[in-house]
N, C-alpha and C positions, 0 to 999 in steps of 0.2 A: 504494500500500500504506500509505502513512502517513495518507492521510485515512481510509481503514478504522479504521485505530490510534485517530487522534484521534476514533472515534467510539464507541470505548469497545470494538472489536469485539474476538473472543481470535483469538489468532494462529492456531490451526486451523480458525475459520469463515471466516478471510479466504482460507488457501490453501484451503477447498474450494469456496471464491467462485470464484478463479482460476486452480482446478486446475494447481496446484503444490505442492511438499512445505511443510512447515509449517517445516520447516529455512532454506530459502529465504527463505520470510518473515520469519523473525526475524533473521536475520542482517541482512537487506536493512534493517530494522527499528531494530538498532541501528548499523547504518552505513551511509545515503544516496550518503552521497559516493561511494563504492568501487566500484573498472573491477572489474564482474563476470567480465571476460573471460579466461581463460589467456595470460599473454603467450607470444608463441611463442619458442623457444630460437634460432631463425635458423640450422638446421640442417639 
């Protein structure tokens, strides 16, 4: 997603490139680094 970015492209052509929400995108967009995962409660 971020070479999309570096290519000038807008956050909603990338997620209908990679049918995903546009939300998605940019969050992931302004932070790489981050466990997109829910941690579990160990319940």
């Amino acid at each position: 997603m971020v070479a999309y970015k570096n290519e000038s492209k807008v956050v909603r052509e990338i997620a209908r490139q990679l049918r995903i929400s546009s939300n998605t995108v940019s969050n992931f967009i302004r932070n790489p680094e981050s466990d997109r995962r829910k941690k579990k409660t160990g319940r």
